[in-house]
N, C-alpha and C positions, 0 to 999 in steps of 0.2 A: 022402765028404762034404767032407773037405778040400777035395782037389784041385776039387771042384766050388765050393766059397767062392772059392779063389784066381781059377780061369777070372774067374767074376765080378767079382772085385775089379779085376783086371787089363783085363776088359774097359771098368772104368768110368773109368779113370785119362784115356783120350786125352779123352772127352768134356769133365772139368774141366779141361782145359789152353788152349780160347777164352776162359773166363772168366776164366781170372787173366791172358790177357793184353789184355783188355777192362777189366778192370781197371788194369793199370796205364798203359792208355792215359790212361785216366778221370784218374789221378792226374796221370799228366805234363803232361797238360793244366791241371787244375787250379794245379800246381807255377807252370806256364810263363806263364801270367792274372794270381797274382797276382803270379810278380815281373814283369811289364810294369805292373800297375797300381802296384805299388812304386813301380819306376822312372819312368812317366808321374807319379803323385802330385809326386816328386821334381825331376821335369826340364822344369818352369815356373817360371818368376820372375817375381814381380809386382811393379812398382813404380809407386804412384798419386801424385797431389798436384791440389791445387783453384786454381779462383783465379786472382788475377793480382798476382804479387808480393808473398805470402804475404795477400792479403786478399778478402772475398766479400762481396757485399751480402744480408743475410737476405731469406729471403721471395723470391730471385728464381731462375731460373737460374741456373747456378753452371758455366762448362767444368770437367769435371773431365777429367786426363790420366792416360791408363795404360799404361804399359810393360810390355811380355812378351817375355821370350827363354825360347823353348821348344827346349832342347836334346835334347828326343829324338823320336818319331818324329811323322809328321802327326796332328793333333787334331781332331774336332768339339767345342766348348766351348762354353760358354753363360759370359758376364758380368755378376755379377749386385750390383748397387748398391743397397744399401737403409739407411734411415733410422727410425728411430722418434723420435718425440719429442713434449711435451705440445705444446700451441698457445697464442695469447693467450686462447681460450677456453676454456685447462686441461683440453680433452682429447685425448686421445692421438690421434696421427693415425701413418700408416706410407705412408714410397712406397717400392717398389720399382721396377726396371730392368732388365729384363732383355735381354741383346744377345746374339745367338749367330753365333760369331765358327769361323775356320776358320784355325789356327795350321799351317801347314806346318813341315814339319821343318829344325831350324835357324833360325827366323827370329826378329827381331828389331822386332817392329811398336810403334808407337805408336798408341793410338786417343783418339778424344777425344767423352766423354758430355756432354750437358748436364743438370743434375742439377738439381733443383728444390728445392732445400733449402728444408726448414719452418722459417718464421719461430717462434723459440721464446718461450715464456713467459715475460715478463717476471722471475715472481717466482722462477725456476729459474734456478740460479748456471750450471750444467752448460749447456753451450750442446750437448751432446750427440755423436754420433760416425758417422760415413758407413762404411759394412761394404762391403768388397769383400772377392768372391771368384770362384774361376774352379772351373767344376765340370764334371765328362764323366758326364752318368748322376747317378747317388748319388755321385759320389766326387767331394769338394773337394780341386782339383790345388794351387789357390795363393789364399790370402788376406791381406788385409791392411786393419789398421784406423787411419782418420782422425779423430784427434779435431777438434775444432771449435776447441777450446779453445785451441790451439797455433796459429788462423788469425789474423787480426784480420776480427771483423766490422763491418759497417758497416750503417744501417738503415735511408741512403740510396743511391740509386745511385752509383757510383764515378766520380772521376775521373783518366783516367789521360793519361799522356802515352810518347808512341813520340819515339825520336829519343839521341842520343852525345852530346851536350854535358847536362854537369852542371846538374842543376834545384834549384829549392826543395824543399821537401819538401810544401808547401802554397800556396794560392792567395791572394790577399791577401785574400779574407775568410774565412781559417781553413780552408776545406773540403782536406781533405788531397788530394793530387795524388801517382800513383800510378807512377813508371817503369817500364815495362814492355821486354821483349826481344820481337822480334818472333815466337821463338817459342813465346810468349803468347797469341798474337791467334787468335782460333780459327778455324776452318775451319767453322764455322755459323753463322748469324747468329743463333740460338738466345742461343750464347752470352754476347753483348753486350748480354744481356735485364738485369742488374746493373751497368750503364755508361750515366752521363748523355752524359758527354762523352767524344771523346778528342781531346788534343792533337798534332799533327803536327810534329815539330822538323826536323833533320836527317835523314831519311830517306825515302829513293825506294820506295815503293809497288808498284814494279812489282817486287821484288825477292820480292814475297810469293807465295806461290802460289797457281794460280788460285782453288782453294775459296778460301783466306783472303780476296783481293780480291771472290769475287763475297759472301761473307758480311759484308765489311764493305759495299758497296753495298744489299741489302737490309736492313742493319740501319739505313741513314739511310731509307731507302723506311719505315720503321717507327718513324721518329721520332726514331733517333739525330744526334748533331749531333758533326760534326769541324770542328776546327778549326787551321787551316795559318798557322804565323807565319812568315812568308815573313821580308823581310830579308836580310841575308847567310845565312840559310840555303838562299833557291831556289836555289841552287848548287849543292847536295847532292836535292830533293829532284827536280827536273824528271822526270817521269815521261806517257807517254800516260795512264795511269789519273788520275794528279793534272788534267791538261789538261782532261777531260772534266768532269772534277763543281768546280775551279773557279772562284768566282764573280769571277774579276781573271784578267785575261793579262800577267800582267807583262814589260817587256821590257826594262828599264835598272833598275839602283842607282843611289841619289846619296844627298849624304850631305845633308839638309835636316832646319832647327832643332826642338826638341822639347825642350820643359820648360830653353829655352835655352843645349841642348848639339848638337850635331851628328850626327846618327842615321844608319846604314845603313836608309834607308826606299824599298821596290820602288815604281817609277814603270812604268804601264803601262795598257792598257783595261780600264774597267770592265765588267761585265757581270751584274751582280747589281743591290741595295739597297746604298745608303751610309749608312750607321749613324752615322759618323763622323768630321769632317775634323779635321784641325788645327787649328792657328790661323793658320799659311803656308798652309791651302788644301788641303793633300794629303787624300786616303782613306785612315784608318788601317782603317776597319769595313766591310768589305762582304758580305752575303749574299745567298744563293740557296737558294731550294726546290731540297728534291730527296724527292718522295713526303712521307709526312707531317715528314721530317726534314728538315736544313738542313745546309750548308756554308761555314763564314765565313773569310774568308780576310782576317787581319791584315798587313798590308803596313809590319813589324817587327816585331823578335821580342820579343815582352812580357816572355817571360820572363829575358830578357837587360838591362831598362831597372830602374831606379832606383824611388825613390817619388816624383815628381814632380805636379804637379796636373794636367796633361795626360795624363799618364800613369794617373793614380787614376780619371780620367774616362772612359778608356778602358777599363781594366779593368769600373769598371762597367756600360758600355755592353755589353760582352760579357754580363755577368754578366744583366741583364734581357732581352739580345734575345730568349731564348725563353722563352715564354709559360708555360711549363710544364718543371719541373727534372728532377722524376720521369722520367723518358721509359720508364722500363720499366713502368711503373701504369696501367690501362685509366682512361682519364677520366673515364669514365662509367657502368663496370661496376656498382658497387654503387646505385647510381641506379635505372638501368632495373631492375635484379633486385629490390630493393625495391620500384618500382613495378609488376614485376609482380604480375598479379590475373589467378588461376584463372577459366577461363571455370565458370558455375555455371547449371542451369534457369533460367531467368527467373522471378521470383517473382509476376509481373502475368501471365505463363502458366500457371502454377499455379493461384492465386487465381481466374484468369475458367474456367477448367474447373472446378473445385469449386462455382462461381457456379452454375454451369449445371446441374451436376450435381443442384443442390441445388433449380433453379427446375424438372426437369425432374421428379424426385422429389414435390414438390410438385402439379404440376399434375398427376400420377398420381394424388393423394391425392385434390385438388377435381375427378376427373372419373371417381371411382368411382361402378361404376353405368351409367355410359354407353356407349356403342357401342364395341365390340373394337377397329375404327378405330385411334381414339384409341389405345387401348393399343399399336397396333404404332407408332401415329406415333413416340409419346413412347421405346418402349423400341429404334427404332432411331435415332432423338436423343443416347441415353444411349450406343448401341453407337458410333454415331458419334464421339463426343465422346470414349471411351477408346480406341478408333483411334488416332484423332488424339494423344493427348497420349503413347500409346505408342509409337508413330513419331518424336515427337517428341524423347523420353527415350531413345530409342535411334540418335539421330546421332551421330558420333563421337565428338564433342567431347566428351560427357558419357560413353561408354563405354569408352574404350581404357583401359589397365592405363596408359600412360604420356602427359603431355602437357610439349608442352615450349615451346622460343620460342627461336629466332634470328636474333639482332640484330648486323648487321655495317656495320661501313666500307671503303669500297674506295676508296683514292688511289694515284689511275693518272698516270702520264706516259711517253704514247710508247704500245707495249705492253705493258711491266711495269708492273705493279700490286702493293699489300699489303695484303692481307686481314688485320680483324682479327676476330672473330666471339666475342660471347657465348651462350652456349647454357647454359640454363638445363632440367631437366627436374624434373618432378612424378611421385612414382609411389605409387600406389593402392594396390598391397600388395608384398610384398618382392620385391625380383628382383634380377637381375646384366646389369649394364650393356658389352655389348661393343663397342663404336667403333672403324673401320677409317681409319685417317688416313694420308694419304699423306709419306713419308718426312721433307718442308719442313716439317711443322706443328711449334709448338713449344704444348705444352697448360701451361697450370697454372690452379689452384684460383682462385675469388673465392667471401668470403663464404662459406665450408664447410670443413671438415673432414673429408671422408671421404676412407677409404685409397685410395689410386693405387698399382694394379699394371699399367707398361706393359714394352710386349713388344716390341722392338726385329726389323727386321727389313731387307735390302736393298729388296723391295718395298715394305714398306708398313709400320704400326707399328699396333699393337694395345694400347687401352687396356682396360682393365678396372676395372668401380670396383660395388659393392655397395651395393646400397641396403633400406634399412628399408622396414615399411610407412609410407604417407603423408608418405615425408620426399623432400628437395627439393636440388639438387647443380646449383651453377655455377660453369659453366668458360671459361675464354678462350682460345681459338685462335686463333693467329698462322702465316699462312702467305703467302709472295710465290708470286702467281698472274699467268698470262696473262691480259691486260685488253685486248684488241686495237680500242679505240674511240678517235678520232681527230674532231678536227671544225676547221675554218676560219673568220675569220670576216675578212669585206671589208664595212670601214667605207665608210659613202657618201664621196661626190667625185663629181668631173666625168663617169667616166661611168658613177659606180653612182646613182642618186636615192636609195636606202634602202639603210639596212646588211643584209648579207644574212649566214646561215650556211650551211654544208657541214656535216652530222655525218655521220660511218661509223664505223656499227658492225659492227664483223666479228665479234664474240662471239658466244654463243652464246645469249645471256639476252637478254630486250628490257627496254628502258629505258623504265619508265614513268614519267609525269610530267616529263621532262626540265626543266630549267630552265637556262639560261644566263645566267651571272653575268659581268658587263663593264660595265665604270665606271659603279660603284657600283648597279648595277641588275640588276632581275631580268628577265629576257625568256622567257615558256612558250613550249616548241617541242611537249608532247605525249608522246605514245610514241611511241617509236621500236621497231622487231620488231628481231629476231636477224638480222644476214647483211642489216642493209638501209640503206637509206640517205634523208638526210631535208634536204632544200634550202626555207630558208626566207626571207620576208625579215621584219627584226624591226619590231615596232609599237613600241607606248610601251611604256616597262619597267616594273617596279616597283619599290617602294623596300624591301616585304617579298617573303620568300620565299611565292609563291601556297600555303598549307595552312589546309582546310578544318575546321574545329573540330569538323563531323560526319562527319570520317574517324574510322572505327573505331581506326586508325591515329595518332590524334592526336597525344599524350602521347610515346606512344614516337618520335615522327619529329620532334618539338620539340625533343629532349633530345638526338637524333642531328644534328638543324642547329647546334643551341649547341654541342654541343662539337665541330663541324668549321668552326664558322664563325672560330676563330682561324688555320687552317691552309688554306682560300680564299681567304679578304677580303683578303690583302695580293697575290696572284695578280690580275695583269692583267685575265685574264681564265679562268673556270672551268665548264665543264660538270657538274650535278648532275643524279641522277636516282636514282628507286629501282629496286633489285633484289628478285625477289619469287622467286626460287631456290634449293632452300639448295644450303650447299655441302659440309657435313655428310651423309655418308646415313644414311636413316633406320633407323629400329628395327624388331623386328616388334608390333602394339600401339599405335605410338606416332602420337598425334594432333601436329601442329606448326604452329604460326607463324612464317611465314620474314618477314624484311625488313633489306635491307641500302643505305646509304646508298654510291652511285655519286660519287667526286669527281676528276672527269679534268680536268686541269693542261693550260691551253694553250700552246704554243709559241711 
């Protein structure tokens, strides 16, 4: 019996010997995970900061930069930037950010977010704290946190100044002016979303790289305004990119009088708007459109002069040339979105089918007794009549889970264009909201509070945002698009009898209503289609813009002329028209109103 235990025993020994080394594969593996995820944990460095030159304007955009040296092996990461904070309307609102980034081994990157800091609550001291962190999976490799508190903020937009020679620290009426290095200046034009103005000193332009210059050009296409104080500085700043946007060619120094001292003031062609001579004659103020922003080119360096009364008069000529200081605040946003009004049944549709209902009930009643006829007349009267008003109650408008409306501006010159679009939606019972936005767009909140969580991506960027039953979220999108519309116009003369125009449009959208604006008049050319073109010659003009008060349209297309009519009317001459395409796509559910005002800048 022994010997027959032993056989057994012995023969079961080789069988447990894959498992224990199944086992400690199992372990060495384990061992070997997590000290790579130790060591990954360990072998990223984060270093962030916001801003420009320790300061940020609340409530807008914000560049934020962040440095990574990832000293061990290649990474998938995700970046992820979030906020909480109360509001002016003391409730809590949250964005998040998230960016998913590819660290190879060894490298040393710099990226740069634009962040949309929440304007905070007045009556909360805490201005509150921006959380970074870098994570692979569940595991946070590197974090780090930015108080607010440590920034300076500001609650209007900024203004700053690029350039090597020593500045004030502010502008002679108080508004602080900001030095900046140029590598500040961001590489999106997102980020100049908290910047009224910037000044240009000492420095060549072209020295920036391409993102940085093409982000400063559509941020004037959006309504930023630069401004170049030439002087004995165009010596330092001559640049092809300066040449192009502008509005003076200078070609000689001299040294001519000013507040009775002798000035380095640039002599050269004008090519812009003269804002302002001296009292010898010269152009100290010249500007030029460029998109809904502007370019003014000081022909001395202000910052360089004294307080003189010449001087004080020129300051303030700068100081009112634009119409508007905010440049980062939609004009019009809270306007329209207040004016919006949910389409609702017609209540005279209702009323006159109940009418009927009720005369058809009736005459059942006085012609009881009488011939069947009758009864089928009157009872497919009744069937008719809740067809009808069921059909009726079942169009879109009244049924989709979401309705919404966008309302945009589009100021073109050449084939660049910048889009700004408000979109406002309505939703009938809870849901989550997903938007596919092309990498250009910069989004932020008006008039709401709800949390934003967007998802950063090389293709395309993905917001998300949640909604209640019955509640309502608008937003503003800002993106420079291709506008490829063009038009000519040959004034009468000798051998034209009537002034005539050329429009082409190569876009893809037709142009309804067009209207051409040219000294001081309005001339209808009609719609125009997509890919076509329209040869006209002009009759009498008008002195209003043609809009019909029983356009459904009305209200909202009034409020989109007003507030573009300061950014046309000083333009020579301007092509208008509307767009009835969004540019936003759409949702599943979702009913919309599109309408975006067209303003192409003549040459």
């Amino acid at each position: 019996m022994s010997t027959l235990s032993h056989r057994c025993t012995s023969q079961r020994r080789p069988a447990s010997q894959p498992a224990h080394w199944l086992l400690l594969l199992v372990l060495s593996w384990l061992i070997t995970a997590l000290g790579h995820m130790a060591y990954a944990a360990g072998s990223v460095e984060l270093q962030a900061s916001l801003g420009f030159n320790g300061a940020y304007a609340t409530g807008y955009l914000t560049p934020v930069w962040v440095q990574l040296h990832n000293r061990g092996a290649a990474l998938l990461v995700q970046l992820v930037l979030s906020e909480s904070a109360k509001t002016p309307q003391r409730t809590r609102q949250t964005v998040k950010i998230t960016r998913s980034l590819r660290l190879p081994q060894g490298a040393q990157q710099r990226y740069e977010l634009e962040f949309p800091l929440i304007k905070p609550n007045s009556f909360v001291a805490d201005k509150g704290e921006l959380l970074l962190a870098l994570q692979a999976g569940e595991r946070t490799l590197a974090q780090q946190t930015i108080s607010l508190s440590a920034y300076r903020g500001f609650s209007d937009p900024l203004f700053l100044l690029l350039g090597d020679r020593p500045a004030p620290a502010s502008l002679p009426d108080g508004r602080p002016l900001l030095a900046i290095t140029p590598a500040e200046l961001p590489g999106h034009w997102a980020g100049y979303r908290g910047v009224a103005r910037l000044y240009l000193g000492r420095f060549n332009l072209d020295s920036l790289s391409a993102a940085q210059r093409g982000a400063l050009q559509n941020w004037l296409r959006s309504g930023g305004e630069l401004v170049v104080l030439l002087g004995d500085n165009w010596y330092f700043q001559q640049s092809k990119m300066l040449a192009e946007l502008l509005p003076f060619v200078p070609q000689d120094l001299q040294l001519s009088p000013l507040d009775g001292r002798d000035r380095p003031i640039s002599q050269g062609q004008v090519r812009g708007t003269v804002l302002q001579r001296s009292a010898a004659g010269d152009p100290l103020l010249i500007r030029r459109r460029f998109g809904r922003g502007a370019v003014y080119a000081v022909t001395v360096d202000l910052l360089a002069l004294g307080d003189g009364p010449e001087e004080r008069v020129l300051w303030h000529a700068l100081q009112v040339a634009a119409p508007d200081v905010q440049s980062g605040q939609p004009r019009l946003g809270d306007e329209i979105l207040a004016g919006l009004k949910l389409v609702q049944p017609s209540r005279l549709i209702l009323a006159g089918a109940l009418l009927l209902y009720l005369g058809g009930f009736a005459a059942l009643g006085l012609l009881t007794g009488r011939t069947r006829r009758l009864y089928l007349v009157i009872a497919l009267w009744v069937g008719l009549i809740s067809l009808g008003l069921l059909l009726y109650l079942q169009r879109p408008v009244y049924t989709r889970p979401l309705r919404s409306i966008e309302v945009g501006e589009i100021w073109a010159r050449g084939d660049r264009a910048f889009l700004r679009d408000w979109y406002s939606v309505f939703a009938q019972r809870e849901t989550r909201l997903k938007l596919l936005l092309a990498p250009e767009v910069a989004v932020r909140q008006v008039a709401s509070s709800h949390d934003l969580n967007w998802t950063l991506t090389p293709e395309q960027n993905r917001l998300q945002l949640k909604l209640g039953r019955e509640q309502m979220v608008h937003l503003l999108l800002e993106q420079p698009i291709s506008f490829p519309v063009t038009f000519k116009v040959q004034p009468a003369g000798a051998d034209v009898r009537a002034a005539q125009i050329d429009v082409y449009n190569d876009s893809d959208r037709p142009l309804v209503g067009a209207v051409l604006w040219w000294q001081d008049r309005f001339y209808w050319l009609g719609t125009i289609g997509a890919h076509d073109k329209l040869q006209r010659v002009l009759g009498m003009g008008l002195s209003t813009f043609p809009l019909s008060k029983q356009d459904k349209e009305f209200s909202i297309k009034q409020r989109l002329l007003a507030s573009a009519e300061s950014g046309f009317s000083p333009e020579p001459m301007a092509l208008l028209a509307w767009v009835q395409q969004a540019y936003l796509g759409g949702l599943p559910g979702e009913y919309r109103r599109v309408l975006q005002l067209a303003i192409v800048a003549g040459q």
